[in-house]
C-alpha positions in Angstrom: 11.1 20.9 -23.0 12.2 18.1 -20.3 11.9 14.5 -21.5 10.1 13.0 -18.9 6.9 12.8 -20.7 7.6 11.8 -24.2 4.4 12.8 -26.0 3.1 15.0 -23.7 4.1 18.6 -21.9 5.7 18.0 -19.1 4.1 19.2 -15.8 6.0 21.7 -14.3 8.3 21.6 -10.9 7.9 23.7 -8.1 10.3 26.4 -7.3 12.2 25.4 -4.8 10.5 28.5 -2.1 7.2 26.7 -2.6 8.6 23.2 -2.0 10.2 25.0 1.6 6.9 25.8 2.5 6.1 22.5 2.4 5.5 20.2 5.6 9.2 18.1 5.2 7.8 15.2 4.8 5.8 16.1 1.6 8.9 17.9 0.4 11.2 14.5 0.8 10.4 12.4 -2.1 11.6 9.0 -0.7 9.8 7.4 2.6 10.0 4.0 3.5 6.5 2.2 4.0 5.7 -1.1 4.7 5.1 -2.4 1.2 7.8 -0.9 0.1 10.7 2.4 -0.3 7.8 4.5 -1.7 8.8 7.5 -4.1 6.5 10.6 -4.6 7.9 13.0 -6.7 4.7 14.5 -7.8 2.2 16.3 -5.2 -1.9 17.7 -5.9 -5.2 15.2 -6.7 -7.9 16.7 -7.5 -10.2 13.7 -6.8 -10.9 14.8 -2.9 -11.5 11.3 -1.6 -12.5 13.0 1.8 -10.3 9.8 4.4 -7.3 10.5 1.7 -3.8 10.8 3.6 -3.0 14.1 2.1 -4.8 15.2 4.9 -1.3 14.6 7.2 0.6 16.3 5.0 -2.0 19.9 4.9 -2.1 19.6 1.0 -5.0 18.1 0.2 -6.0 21.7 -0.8 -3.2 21.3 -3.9 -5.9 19.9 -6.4 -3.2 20.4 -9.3 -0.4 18.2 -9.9 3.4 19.3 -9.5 6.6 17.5 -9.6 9.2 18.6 -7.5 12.0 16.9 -9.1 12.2 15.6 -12.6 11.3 11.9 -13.0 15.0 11.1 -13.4 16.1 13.1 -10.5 13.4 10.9 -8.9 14.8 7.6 -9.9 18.3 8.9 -8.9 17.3 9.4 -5.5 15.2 6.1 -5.4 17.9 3.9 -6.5 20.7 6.0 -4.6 18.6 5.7 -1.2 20.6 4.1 1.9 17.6 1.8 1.9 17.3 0.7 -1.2 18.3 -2.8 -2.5 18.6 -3.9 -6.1 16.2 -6.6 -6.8 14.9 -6.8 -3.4 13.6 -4.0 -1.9 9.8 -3.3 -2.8 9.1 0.0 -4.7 6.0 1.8 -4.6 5.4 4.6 -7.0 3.0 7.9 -6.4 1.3 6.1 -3.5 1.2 9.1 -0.9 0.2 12.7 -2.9 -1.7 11.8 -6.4 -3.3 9.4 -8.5 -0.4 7.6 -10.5 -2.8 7.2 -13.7 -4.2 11.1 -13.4 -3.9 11.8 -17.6 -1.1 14.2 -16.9 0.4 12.4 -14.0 0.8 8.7 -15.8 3.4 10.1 -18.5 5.4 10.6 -16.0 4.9 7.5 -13.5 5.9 5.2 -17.0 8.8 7.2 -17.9 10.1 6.4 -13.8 9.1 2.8 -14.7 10.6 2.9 -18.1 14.1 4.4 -16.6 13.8 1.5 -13.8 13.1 -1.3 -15.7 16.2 0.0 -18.5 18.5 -0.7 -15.1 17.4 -4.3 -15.3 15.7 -4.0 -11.9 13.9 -7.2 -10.8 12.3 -5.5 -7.9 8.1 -5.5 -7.0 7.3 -2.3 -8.1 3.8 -1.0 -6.3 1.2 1.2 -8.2 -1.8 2.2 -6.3 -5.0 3.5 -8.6 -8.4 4.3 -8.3 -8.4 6.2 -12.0 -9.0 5.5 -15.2 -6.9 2.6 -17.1 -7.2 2.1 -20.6 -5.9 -1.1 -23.0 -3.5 1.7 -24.6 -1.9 2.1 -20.6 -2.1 -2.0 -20.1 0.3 -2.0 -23.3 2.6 0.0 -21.6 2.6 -1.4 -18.5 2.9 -5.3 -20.7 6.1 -3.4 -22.5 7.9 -3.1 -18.9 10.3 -7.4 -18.8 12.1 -7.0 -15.9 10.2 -5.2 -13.2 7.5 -7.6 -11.2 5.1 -4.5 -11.7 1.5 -5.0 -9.8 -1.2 -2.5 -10.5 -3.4 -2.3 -7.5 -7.1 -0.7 -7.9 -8.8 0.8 -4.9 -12.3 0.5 -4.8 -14.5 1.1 -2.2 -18.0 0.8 -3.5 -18.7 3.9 -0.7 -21.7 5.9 -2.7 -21.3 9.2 0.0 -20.1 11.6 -2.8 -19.2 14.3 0.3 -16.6 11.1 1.1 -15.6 9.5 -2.0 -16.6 11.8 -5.1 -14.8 9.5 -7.6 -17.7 7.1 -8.4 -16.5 3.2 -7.5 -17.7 2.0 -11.2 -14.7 3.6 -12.6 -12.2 2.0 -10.2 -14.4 -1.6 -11.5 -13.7 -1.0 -14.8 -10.0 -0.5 -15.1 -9.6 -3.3 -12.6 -11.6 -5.7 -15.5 -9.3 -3.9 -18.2 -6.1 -4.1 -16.1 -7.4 -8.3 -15.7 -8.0 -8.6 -19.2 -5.0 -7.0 -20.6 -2.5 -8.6 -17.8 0.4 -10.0 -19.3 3.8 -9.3 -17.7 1.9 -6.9 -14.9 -0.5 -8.6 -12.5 -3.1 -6.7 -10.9 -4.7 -6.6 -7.5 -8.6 -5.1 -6.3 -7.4 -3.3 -3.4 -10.6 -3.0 -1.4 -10.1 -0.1 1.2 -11.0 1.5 3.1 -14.2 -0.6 4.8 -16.1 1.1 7.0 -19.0 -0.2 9.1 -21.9 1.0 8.2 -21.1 2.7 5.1 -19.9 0.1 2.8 -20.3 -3.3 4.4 -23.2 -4.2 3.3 -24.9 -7.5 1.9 -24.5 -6.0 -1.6 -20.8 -3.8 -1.1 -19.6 -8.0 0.1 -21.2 -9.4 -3.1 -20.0 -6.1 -5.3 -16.7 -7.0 -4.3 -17.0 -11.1 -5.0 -17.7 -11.0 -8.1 -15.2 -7.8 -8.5 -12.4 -10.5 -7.1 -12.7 -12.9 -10.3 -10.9 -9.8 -12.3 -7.8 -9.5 -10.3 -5.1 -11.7 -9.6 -5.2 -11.6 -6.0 -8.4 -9.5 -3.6 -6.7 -7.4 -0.5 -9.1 -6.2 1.9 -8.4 -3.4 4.8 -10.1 -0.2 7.2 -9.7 2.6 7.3 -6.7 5.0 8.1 -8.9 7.3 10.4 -6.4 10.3 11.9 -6.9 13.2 13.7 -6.3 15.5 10.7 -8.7 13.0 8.7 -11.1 13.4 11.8 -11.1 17.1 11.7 -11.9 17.3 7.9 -14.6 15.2 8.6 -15.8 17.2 11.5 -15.0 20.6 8.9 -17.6 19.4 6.7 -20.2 17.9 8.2 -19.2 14.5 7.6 -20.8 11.3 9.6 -17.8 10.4 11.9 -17.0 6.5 11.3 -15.8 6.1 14.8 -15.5 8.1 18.2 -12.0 8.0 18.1 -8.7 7.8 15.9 -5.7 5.8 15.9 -2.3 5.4 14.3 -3.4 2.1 12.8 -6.0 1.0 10.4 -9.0 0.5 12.1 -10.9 -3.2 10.6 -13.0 -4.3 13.8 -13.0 -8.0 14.3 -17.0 -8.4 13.4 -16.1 -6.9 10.2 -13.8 -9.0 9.1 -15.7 -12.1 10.0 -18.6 -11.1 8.2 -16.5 -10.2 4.7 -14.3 -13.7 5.5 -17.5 -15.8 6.2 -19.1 -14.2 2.6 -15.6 -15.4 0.7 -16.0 -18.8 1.9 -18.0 -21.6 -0.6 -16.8 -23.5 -3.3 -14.1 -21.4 -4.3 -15.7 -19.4 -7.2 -14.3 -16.1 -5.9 -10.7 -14.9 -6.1 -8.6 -15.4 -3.2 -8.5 -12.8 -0.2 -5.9 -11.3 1.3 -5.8 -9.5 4.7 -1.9 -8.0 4.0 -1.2 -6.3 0.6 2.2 -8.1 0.0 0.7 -11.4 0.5 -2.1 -10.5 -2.3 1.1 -9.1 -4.5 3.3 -12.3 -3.9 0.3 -14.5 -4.6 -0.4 -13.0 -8.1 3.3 -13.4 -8.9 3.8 -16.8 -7.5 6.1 -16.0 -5.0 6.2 -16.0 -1.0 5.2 -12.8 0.5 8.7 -10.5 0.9 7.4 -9.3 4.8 7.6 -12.2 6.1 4.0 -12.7 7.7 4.4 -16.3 7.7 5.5 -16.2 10.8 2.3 -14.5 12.0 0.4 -17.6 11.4 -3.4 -16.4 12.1 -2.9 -14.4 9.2 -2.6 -17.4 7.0 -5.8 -19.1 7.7 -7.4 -17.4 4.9 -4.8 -18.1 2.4 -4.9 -20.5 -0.4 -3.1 -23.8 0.5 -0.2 -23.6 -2.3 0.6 -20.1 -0.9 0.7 -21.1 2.2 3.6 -23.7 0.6 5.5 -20.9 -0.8 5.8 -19.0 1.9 6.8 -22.0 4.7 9.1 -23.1 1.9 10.6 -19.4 2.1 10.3 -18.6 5.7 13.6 -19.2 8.0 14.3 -17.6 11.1 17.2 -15.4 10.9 20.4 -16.0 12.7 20.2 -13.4 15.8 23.7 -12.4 15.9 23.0 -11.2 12.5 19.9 -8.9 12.9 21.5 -7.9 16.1 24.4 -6.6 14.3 22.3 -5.0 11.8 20.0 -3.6 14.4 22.3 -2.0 16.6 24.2 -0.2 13.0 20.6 0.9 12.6 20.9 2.8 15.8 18.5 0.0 18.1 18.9 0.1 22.0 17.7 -2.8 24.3 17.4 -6.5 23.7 17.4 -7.6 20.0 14.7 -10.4 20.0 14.5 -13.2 17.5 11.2 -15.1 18.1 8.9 -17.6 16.3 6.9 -14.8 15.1 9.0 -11.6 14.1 12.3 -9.3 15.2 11.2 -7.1 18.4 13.5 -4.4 18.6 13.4 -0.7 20.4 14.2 2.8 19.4 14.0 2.6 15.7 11.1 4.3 13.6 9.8 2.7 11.0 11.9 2.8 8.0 15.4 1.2 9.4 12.5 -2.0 10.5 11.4 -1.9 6.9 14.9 -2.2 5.8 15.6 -5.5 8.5 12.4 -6.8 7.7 13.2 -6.8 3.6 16.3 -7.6 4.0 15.7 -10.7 6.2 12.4 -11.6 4.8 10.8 -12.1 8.0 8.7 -9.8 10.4 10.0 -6.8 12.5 8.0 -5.3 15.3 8.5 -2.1 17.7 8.5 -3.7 21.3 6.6 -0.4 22.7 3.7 -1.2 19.4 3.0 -5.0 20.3 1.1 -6.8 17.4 -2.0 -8.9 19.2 -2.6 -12.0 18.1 -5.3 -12.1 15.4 -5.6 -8.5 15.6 -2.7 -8.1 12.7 -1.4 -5.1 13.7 -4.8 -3.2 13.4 -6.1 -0.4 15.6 -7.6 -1.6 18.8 -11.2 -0.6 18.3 -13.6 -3.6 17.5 -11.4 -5.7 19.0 -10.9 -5.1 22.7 -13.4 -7.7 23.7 -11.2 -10.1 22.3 -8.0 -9.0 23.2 -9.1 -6.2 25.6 -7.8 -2.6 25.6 -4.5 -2.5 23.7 -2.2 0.9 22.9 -3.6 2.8 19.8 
């Protein structure tokens, strides 16, 4: 009997010919995402949240959890990554292939934040959860003293059940429970994905309000639509949310004005956050460790002591220094050091990840320009503003 879930039998690992059937980038525990070095050590949901990004990795068909490690090989290869930084670099946990807080999933995601928190690791730690969470999980989460652990709860309010079968009213109430419990953990109402048309409206604004006066901080963002996503959508008869994909989030501009204009008043609703680190740094009092400071638009929303914080923690970096890291990082071109972030070319996204952590400040692909106000998003909704723009 392994040890990885004290109380509980342990769910099994894959042999290692199933894991090689795998796509490789389901099979590689460790990915670097913008929020943080993301481990995923367990793989199967049964939820079926039809936009889910299982859908890029041709498993959403694996509707029973597996590990394919044990939790402390997990944390060995977490803390051992090239990437990884004690005390700095963000950590999300079971973000990409299952539901962290799944009954026989969450032994496992607190024995990972057990073994982390033993190391004395100071680091954000990410948990992304749409399940149930109950005061007996809150105390366990409370029992963790050094991690800066933020629960995040995704709730969409979408009522399609061919889309989103897990009803929204159970995300609501572990976000109050995770609120009321909070102690050492804060925790965030992560509301995602919005989609005109389908969850936008007068009341799906006003659900989410009064849903931001639970949570320490209120992120909002679109949705991650695909071409796998958009062929499971056309699979099933699903109403297509747009008439094309994109390798960003799609939020259009109207959107965002209309869910920004219904926050605004005399501040009885919780703050709102278009980025997800500047909702996490907000709840823990700290300036947002990606450095969008330096993307200014993004700030108008934000309340004016965290807009303190993060000018008080924003520097530009010296260039001969990212252009020394850059270049070990394998970048080509011009290293650019600029008001607003690091530009460089020919690096993917995880060695920008690691300059960007490591330097607290933005770091954008040159051939994947970020338009102003547009924050990185997708360009639909927004090209009579900024007009047509790379996907």
């Amino acid at each position: 009997m392994s040890t990885s879930a004290p109380g509980r039998r342990a769910l099994p690992i894959l042999p290692a010919e199933a894991i090689s059937t795998m796509k490789p980038e389901l099979a590689d525990v460790i990915e670097y995402r913008k929020s943080g070095l993301s481990a995923n050590w367990i793989v199967g949901c049964p939820l079926e949240c039809g936009y889910c990004v299982r859908h890029l990795f041709d498993n959403f068909a694996m509707k029973v959890p597996r590990r394919l490690m044990s939790d402390e090989d997990a944390v060995a290869r977490l803390v051992g990554h090239p990437y990884f930084r004690e005390h700095r670099t963000p950590i999300q946990l079971l973000n990409r292939a299952t539901d962290p807080m799944l009954p026989v999933v969450k032994p496992h995601l607190f024995n990972v934040l057990r073994q982390l928190d033993g190391r004395g690791l100071t680091n954000h730690v990410l948990v992304i959860t749409r399940w149930r969470v109950t005061p007996e999980d809150c105390a366990v989460l409370n029992s963790f003293t050094n991690l800066r652990l933020t629960v995040l709860v995704t709730h969409s309010n979408i009522s399609n059940p061919k889309i989103e079968p897990v009803d929204s009213a159970i995300a609501a109430q572990s976000l109050r429970t995770l609120y009321e419990h909070a102690e050492r953990y804060r925790t965030v109402l992560y509301w995602r994905p919005i989609v005109p048309g389908l969850n936008d409206s007068d009341a799906d604004i006003a659900r989410a309000r009064e849903l931001s006066r639970h949570a320490h901080a209120t992120v909002f963002t679109g949705l991650f639509f695909r071409n796998e996503i958009a062929s499971y959508y056309e699979a099933h008869g699903l109403p297509m949310p747009y008439d094309e994909t994109a390798r960003r989030k799609i939020m259009p501009a109207e959107a965002e004005q209309r869910i920004l204009g219904a926050f605004e008043g005399d501040g009885s609703w919780g703050a709102l956050f278009r980025k997800t680190s500047c909702g996490v740094a907000y709840a823990h009092g700290e300036a947002d460790y990606n450095g969008h400071y330096g993307i200014r638009e993004l700030c108008d929303i934000c309340p004016p002591e965290q807009i303190a914080r993060c000018a008080g923690a924003w520097t530009m970096p010296d260039p001969q220094a990212v252009t020394r890291e850059a270049r070990g990082l394998g970048a080509v071109g011009e290293v650019e050091v600029n008001e607003r972030a690091i530009v460089v070319e020919g690096l993917d996204e995880p060695p920008r990840y690691y300059l960007q952590h490591g330097f607290g400040y933005q770091c954008h692909d040159r051939t994947k320009p970020h338009h102003h106000r547009q924050h990185g998003r997708a360009p639909i909704g927004w090209e009579a503003e900024n007009g047509p723009t790379p996907a």
